[in-house]
C-alpha positions as CSV (number, residue, x, y, z in Angstrom):
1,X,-128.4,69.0,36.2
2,X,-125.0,68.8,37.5
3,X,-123.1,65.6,35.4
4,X,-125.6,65.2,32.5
5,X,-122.7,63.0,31.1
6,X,-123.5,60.7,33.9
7,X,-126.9,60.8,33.4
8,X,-128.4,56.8,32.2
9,X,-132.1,55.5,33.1
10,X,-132.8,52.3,33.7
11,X,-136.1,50.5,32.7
12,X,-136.1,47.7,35.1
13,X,-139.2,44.5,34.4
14,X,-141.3,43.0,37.3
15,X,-140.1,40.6,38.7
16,X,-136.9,42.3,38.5
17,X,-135.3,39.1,40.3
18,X,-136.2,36.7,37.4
19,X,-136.9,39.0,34.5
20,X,-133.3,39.5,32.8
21,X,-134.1,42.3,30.4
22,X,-133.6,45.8,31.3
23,X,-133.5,48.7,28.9
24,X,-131.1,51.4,29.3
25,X,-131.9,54.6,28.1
26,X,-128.6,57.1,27.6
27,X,-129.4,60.8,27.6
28,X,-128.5,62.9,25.1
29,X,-125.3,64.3,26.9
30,X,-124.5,60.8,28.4
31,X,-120.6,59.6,27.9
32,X,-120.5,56.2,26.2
33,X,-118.0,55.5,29.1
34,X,-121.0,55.6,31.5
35,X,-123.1,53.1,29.1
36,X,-120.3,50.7,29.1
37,X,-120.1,51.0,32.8
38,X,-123.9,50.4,33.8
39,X,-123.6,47.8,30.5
40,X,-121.2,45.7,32.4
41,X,-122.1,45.8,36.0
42,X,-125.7,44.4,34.7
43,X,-123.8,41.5,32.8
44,X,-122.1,40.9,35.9
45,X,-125.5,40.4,37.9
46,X,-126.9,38.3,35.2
47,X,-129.0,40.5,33.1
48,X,-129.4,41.6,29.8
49,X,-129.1,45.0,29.0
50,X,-129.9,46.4,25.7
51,X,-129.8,50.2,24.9
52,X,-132.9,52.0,23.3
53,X,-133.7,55.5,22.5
54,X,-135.2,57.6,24.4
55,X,-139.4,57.6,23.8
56,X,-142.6,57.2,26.1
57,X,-142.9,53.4,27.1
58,X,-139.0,52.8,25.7
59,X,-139.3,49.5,23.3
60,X,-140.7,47.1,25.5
61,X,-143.9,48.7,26.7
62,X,-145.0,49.9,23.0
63,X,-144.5,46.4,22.2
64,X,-146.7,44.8,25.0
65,X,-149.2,47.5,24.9
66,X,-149.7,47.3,21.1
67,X,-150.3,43.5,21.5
68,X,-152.8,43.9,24.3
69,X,-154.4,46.9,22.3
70,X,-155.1,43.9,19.1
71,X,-155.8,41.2,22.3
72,X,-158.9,43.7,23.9
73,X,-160.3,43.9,20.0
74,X,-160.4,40.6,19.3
75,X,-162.4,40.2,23.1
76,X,-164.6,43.6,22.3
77,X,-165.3,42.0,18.5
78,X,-166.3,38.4,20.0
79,X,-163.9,36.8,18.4
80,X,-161.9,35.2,21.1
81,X,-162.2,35.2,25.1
82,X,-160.2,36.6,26.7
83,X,-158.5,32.9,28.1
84,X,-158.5,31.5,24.3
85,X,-156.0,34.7,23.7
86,X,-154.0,34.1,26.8
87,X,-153.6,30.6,25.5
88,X,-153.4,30.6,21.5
89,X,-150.6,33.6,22.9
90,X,-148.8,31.6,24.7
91,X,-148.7,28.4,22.8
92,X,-148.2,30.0,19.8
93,X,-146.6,33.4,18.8
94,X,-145.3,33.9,22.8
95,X,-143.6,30.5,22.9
96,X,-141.0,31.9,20.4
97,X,-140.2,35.1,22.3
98,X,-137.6,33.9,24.2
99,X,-135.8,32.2,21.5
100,X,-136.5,34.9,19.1
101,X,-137.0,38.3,18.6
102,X,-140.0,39.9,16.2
103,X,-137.3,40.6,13.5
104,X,-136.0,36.8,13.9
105,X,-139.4,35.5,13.2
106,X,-140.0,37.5,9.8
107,X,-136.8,36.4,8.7
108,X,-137.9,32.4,8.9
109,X,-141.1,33.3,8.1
110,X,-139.7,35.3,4.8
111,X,-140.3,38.5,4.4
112,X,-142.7,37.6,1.1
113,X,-144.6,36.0,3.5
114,X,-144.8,38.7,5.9
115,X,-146.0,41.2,3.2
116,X,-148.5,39.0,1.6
117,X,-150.1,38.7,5.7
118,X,-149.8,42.6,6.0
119,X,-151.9,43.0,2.2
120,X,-154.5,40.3,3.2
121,X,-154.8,42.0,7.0
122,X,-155.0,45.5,5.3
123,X,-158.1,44.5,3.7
124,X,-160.1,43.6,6.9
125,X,-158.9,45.2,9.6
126,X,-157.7,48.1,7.3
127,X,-155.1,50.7,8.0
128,X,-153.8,49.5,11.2
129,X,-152.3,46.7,9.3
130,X,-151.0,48.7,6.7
131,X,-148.0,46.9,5.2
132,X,-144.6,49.2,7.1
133,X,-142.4,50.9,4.3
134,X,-139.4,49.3,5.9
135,X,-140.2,45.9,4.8
C-alpha cells in the first residue's frame, strides 16, 4: 500500500440516497486529518457519519443480524410469524430507533430494569441472555 495514512473505508446503507448513516472505518495507519476530511464532505451531502472500529459486519450489521438471528427463533420456536415480528418490531422496539439509540433506551428504561430483564431472560432462553458485565 502506497498512502496507508490515506487509507478510510466506507460502509455505505441501501438505499444510499435516503439512508443517512454510513460508518467509517479508519485503518490503523490512517491520519485523523483524512477522517476529518471524509467526516465533513459526508456532512456536507447530508449524511451522518459515525466512526467504528474495524471488525467483520462494522456496528451496524452485528446489530441487524443479531436481531434477525432472535426474530428466525422466535419463527422456528412457533412463537410468532414471521409478519407478527415484522409488526410488534416495527410498532414497538423499531419505532424508537430513529429517535434513540440502544444505549438511550436503557437509560429511560433504567438500567435496574434492564438487569432484572437480562436475569428473568437468562433463565429461559439461558446463556444467550446472560446479563453483559458492562452493565
Amino acid at each position: 500500500m502506497q498512502r496507508p495514512e490515506r487509507l478510510l473505508g466506507m460502509h455505505w446503507f441501501n438505499p444510499p440516497d435516503w439512508t443517512p448513516g454510513v460508518e467509517l472505518i479508519p485503518g490503523r495507519a490512517t491520519n485523523p486529518d483524512a477522517v476529518a476530511h471524509v467526516r465533513a464532505f459526508l456532512r456536507r451531502i447530508g449524511k451522518r457519519p459515525v466512526v467504528v472500529g474495524s471488525a467483520p459486519g462494522f456496528v451496524v450489521n452485528w446489530l441487524q443480524f443479531a436481531l434477525f438471528r432472535e426474530a428466525v427463533t422466535w419463527v422456528a420456536d412457533r412463537l410468532a410469524t414471521p409478519a407478527e415480528v415484522d409488526v410488534a418490531e416495527r410498532s414497538c422496539f423499531g419505532f424508537r430507533l430513529p429517535f434513540f439509540g440502544p444505549f438511550q433506551i436503557a437509560d429511560m428504561a433504567g438500567l435496574d430494569v434492564y438487569a432484572k430483564v437480562f436475569a428473568t431472560l437468562e433463565q429461559e432462553p439461558g446463556e444467550r441472555f446472560r446479563m453483559p458485565d458492562l452493565l
